[in-house]
C-alpha positions in Angstrom: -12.1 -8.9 29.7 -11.6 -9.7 26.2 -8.3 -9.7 24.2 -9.1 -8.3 21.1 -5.3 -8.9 19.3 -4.0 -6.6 16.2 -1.7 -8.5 13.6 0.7 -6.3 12.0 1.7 -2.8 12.7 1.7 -0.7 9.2 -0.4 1.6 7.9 -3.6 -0.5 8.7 -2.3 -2.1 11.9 -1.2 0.9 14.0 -4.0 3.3 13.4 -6.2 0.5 14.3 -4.5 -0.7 17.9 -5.1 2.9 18.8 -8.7 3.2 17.8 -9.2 0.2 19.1 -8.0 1.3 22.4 -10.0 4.2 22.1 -12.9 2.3 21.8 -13.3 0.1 24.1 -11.0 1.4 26.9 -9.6 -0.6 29.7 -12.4 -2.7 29.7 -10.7 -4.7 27.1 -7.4 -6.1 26.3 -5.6 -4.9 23.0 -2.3 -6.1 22.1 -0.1 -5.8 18.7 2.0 -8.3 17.4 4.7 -7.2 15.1 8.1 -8.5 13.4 9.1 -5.3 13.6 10.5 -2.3 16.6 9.1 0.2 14.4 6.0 1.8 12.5 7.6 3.0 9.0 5.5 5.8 6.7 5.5 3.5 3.6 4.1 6.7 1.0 7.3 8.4 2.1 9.4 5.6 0.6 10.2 7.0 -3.0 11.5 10.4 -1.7 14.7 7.9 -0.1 16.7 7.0 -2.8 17.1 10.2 -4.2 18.1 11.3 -0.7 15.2 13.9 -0.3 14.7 11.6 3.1 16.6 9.5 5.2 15.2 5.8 6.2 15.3 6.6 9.6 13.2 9.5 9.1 10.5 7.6 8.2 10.5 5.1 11.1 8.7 5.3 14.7 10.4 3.1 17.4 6.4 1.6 18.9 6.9 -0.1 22.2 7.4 3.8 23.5 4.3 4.9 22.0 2.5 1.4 23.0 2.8 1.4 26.4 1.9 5.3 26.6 -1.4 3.9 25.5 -1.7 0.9 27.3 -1.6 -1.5 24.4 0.4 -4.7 24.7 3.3 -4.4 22.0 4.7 -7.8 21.2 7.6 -7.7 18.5 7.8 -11.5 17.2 7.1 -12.6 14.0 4.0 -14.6 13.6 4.5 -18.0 12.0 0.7 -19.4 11.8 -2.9 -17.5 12.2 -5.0 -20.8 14.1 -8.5 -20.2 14.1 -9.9 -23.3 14.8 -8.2 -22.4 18.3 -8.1 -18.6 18.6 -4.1 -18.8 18.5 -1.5 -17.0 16.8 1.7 -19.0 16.6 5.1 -16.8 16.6 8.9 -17.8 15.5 10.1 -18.5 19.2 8.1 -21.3 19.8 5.3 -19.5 21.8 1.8 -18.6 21.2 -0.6 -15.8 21.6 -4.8 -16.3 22.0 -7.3 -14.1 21.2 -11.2 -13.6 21.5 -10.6 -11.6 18.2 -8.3 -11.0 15.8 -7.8 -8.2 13.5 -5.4 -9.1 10.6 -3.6 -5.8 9.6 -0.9 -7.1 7.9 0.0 -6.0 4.7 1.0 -8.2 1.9 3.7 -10.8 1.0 5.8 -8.9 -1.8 5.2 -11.8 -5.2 8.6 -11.1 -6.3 9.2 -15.0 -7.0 6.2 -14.3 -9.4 8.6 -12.9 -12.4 12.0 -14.0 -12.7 15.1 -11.6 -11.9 12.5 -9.1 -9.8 13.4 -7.5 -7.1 15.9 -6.4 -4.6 16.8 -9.7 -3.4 18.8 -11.7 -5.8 17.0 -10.0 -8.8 17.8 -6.6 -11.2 15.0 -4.3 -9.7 14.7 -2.3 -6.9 11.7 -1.8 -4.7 10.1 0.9 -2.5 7.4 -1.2 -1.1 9.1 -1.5 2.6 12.1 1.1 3.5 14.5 -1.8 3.7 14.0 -1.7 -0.1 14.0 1.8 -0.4 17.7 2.2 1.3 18.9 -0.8 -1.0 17.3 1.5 -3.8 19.3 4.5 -3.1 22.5 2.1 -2.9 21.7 1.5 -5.9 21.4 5.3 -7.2 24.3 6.1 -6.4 26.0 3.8 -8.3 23.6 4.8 -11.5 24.7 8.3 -10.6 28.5 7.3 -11.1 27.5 6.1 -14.2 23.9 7.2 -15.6 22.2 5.3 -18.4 18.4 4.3 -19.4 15.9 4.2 -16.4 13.1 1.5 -16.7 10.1 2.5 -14.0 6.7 0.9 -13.1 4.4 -2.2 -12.1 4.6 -5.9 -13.3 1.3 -8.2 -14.3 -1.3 -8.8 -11.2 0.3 -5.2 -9.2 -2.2 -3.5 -7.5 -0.5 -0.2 -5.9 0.7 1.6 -9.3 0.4 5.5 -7.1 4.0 5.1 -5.9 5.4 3.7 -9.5 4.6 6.8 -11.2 5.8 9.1 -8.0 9.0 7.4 -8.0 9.3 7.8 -11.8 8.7 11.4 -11.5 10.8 12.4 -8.6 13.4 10.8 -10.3 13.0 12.5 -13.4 13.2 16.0 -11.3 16.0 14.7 -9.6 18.5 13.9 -12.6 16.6 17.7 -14.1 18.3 19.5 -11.1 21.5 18.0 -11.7 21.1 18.8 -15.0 21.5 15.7 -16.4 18.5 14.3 -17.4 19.5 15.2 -21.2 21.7 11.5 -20.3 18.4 9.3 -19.3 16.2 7.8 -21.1 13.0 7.2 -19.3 10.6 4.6 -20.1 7.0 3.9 -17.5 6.3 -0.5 -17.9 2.7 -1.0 -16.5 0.2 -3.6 -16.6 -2.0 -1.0 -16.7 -4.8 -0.7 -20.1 -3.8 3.1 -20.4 -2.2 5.6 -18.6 -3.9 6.5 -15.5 -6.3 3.8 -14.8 -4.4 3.0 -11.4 -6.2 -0.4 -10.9 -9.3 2.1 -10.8 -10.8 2.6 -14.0 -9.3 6.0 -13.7 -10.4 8.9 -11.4 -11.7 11.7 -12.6 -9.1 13.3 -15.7 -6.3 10.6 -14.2 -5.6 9.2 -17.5 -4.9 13.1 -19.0 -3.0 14.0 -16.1 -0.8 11.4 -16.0 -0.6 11.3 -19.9 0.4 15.0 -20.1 3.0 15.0 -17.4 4.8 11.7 -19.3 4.6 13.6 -22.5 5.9 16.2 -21.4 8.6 15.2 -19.7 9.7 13.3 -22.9 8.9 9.9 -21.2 7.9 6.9 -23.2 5.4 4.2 -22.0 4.6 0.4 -22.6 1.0 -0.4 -21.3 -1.2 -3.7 -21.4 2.8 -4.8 -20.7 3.6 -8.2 -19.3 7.2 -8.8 -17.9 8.1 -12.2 -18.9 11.8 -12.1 -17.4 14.3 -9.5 -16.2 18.1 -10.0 -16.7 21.0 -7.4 -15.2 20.3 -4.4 -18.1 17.5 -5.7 -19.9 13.7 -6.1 -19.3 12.0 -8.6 -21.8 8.2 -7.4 -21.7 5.3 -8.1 -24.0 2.8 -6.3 -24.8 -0.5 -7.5 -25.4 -3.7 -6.3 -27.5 -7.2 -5.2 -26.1 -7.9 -9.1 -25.9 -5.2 -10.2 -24.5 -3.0 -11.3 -27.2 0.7 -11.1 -27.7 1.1 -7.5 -30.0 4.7 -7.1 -29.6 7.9 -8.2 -27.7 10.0 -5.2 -26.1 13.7 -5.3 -25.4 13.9 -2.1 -22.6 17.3 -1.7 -21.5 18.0 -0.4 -18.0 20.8 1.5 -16.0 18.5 1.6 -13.0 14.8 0.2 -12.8 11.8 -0.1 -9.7 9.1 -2.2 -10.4 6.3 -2.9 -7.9 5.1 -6.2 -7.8 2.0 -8.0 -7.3 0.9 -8.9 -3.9 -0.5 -12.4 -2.0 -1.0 -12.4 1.8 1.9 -13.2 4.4 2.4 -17.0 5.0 1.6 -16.9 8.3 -2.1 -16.1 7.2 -2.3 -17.5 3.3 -0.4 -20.7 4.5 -2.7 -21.7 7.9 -4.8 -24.2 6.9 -8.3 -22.9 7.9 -10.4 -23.2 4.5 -12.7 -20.1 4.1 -10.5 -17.6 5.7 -8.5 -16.4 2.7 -8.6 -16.7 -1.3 -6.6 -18.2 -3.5 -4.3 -15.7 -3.5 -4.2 -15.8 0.4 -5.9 -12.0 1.0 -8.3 -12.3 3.7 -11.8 -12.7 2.5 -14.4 -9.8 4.8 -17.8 -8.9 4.6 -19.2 -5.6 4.4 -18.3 -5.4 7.9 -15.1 -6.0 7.6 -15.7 -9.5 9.3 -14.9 -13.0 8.1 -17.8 -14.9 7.3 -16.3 -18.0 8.5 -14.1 -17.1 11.7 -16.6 -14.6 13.0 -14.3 -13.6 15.4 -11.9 -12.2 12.8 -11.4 -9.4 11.1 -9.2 -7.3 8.5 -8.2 -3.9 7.2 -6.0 -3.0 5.1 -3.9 -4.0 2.0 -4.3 -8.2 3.2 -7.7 -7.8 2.7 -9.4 -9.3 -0.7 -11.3 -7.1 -3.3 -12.1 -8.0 -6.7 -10.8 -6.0 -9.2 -12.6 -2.6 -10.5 -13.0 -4.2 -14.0 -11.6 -7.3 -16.1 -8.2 -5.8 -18.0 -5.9 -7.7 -20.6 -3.3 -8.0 -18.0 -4.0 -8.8 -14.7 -4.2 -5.4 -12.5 -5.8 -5.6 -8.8 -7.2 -3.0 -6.7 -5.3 -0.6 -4.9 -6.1 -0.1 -0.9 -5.2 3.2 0.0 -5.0 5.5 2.7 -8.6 7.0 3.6 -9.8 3.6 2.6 -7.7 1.6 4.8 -8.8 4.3 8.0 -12.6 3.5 6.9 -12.1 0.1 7.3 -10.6 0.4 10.9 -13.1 2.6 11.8 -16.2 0.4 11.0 -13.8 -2.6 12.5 -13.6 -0.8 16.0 -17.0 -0.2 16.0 -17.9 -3.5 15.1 -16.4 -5.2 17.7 -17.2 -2.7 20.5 -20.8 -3.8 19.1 -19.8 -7.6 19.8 -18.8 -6.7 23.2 -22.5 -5.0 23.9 -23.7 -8.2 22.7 -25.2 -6.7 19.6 -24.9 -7.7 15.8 -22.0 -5.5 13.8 -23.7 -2.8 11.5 -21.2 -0.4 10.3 -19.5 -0.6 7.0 -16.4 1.5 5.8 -17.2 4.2 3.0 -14.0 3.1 1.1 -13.3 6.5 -0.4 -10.0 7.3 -1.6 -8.3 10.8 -1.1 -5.0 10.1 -2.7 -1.9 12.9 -3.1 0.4 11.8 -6.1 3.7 13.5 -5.4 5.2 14.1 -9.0 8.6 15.6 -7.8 8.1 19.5 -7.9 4.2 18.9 -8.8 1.8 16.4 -8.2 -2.1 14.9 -9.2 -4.6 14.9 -6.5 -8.0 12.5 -6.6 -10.8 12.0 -4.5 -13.1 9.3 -5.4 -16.3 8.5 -3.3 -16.0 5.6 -2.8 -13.3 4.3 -4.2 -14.7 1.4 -6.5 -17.1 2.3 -9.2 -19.8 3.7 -9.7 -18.9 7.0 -7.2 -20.7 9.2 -6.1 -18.1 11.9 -6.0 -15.3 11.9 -8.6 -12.7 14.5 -8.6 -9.0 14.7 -9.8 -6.5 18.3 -10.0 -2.8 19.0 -10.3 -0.2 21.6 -9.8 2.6 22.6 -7.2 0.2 22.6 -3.9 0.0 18.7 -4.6 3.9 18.3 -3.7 3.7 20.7 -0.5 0.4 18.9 0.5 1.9 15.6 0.5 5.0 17.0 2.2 2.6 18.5 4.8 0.4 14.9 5.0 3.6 13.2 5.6 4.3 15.9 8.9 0.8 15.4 10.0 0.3 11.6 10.0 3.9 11.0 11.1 2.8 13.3 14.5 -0.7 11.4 14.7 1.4 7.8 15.2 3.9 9.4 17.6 1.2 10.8 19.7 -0.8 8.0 19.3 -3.4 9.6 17.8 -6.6 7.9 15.2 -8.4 10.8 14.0 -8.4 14.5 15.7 -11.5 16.4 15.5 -10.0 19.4 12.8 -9.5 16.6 10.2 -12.8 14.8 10.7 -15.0 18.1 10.7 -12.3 19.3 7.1 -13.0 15.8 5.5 -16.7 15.8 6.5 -16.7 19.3 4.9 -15.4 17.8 1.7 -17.7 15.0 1.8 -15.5 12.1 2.3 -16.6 10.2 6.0 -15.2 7.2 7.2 -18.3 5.2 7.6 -21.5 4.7 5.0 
């Protein structure tokens, strides 16, 4: 019997302990190891500080769930990924080995990367975990009490700009239905060449979309913007030319502001030691199998894994890892390794297509690139009202799927195959 552990339980981490499980049965051992109780729905995040949810409605206690599927939950934190002896090392002193390891961890939020970001001793507030999103609405209430300019967007190196311009919309609809948007300046910072390029190059009519919807809701933007330094009221940003040179220094001031930072890996993984597992920026490096070509007994999914970016911009913007994408990867990843176990060689790669629903507040922007990293074969983007239901009715669905313990029932496989977007090349 081989223990085939699962490190992290997010958006990568949970669906893939389940497939796993799937996969290979009780033949196999699967455990997760988590420093968190619960799973939380992460694209759900910007609807908390408005109020339109509650944190706890976005949270799945996992033990429960777990143990219904006969996975081993373990909620420690892990302190050191060991390779060179098939450990994991975890904040109470103990240990945990594996004969394989898939790292599903997420990323370490770079906050330290520009000063006065963040929730945590900085100006800015965050909707990257739910933590951050209930300090967020704290903090929206107190910019209700007293309303004022609102600074939105993603700083130098980001790679997930999708929820920066959700947040900045559902806000905007938010202070409309209390009809005081007429007080609120609204201003979109992004690292981003134009409008809409979303660390990929644009989708489809992205750039229009997104263009339109600012324009029309009287919102200003700063692109090819680095933020040099953020102080309580004031963001100092410059913005920089097609070739990277300083064009102009902006002064935004700020009531309220959520910027989304870059992203390295955890510590546990980026800080271990074992040369040829991560990069630089401590992102797991994977093959088209999803496998490490060093530690062949280690794998990734998810946002800790490391891509190159789309295309070379004036200011540093990565690649985004979304949703679909992130269930290709643990698709061709629990295939892989049930192949290991038969004593064969892996041979199935994710598609990496992205299906992505922008909620936009009372409307939204849909996309569907296949695959997700240029050139596609399929390239589609749309907008309208349906947009906000469907991501309303995502949210339902995938929320149901992690409580049942659920990977991917047959009705959404046979809808997606229909459209053309399949988890595996």
């Amino acid at each position: 019997m081989a223990r085939i552990v699962v490190l992290g339980a997010g958006i990568g981490g949970v669906p893939m302990a389940y497939e796993m499980k799937e996969t290979v049965g009780n033949a196999h051992e699967v455990v997760v190891i988590s420093d968190s109780p619960t799973f939380h729905f992460v694209p759900s995040n910007p609807w908390v500080p408005p109020k339109w949810r509650k944190p706890e409605d976005l949270k799945i206690e996992l033990a429960p769930v777990m143990a219904k599927k006969g996975i081993n939950f373990i909620q420690k934190a892990a302190t050191k990924v060991d390779p060179a002896n098939n450990k994991i090392d975890l904040a109470d002193g103990s240990s945990v080995e594996y004969d394989y390891l898939i790292i599903a961890t997420g990323p370490r939020l770079a906050f330290d990367e520009v000063p006065g970001l963040g929730p945590h001793g900085g100006h800015t507030s965050s909707v990257c975990h739910v933590d951050h999103a209930a300090l967020a609405a704290e903090d929206w209430d107190k910019f209700m009490a007293d309303p004022g300019p609102i600074v939105v967007g993603a700083v130098q190196g980001a790679s997930c700009f999708g929820p920066a311009y959700e947040y900045l919309m559902i806000l905007e609809t938010e202070l409309r239905k209390r009809k005081i948007r007429d007080k609120v300046p609204m201003t979109f910072v992004t690292s981003e060449p134009y409008i809409g390029h979303l660390g990929l190059g644009g989708v489809g009519d992205t750039k229009g979309l997104l263009e339109s919807a600012l324009r029309d809701k009287t919102i200003k933007w700063i692109t090819n913007a680095k933020v040099d330094k953020i102080e309580a009221g004031m963001m100092y940003v410059t913005e920089v030319d097609e070739d990277g040179n300083d064009k102009k220094k902006h002064e935004v001031p700020f009531k309220h502001s959520m910027m989304l930072p870059a992203f390295t890996g955890v510590d546990a993984v980026r800080h271990c030691g074992a040369e040829g597992l991560t990069n630089p920026r401590g992102f797991v490096i994977v093959d088209q199998h999803q496998r490490n070509p060093t530690y062949k007994n280690i794998y990734s999914v998810g946002v800790c894994i490391a891509l190159p970016p789309v295309e070379k911009t004036p200011v540093p913007t990565g690649t985004p890892k979304t949703g679909y994408m992130i269930e290709s990867m643990v698709t061709a990843t629990a295939h892989n390794i049930r192949d290991e176990l038969a004593g064969k060689q892996p041979s199935d790669m994710p598609s990496l297509s992205a299906l992505c629903l922008a909620d936009l507040g009372d409307t939204g922007v849909a996309f569907l690139a296949v695959p997700q990293i240029p050139p596609r074969n399929t390239t589609w983007s749309n907008h309208g009202k349906w947009v906000h239901l469907a991501k309303i009715g995502f949210e339902k669905y995938f929320m149901r799927k992690i409580k049942n313990g659920i990977s991917e029932p047959f009705y959404e496989r046979m809808i997606l195959k229909f459209l053309g977007v399949v988890r595996l090349k």
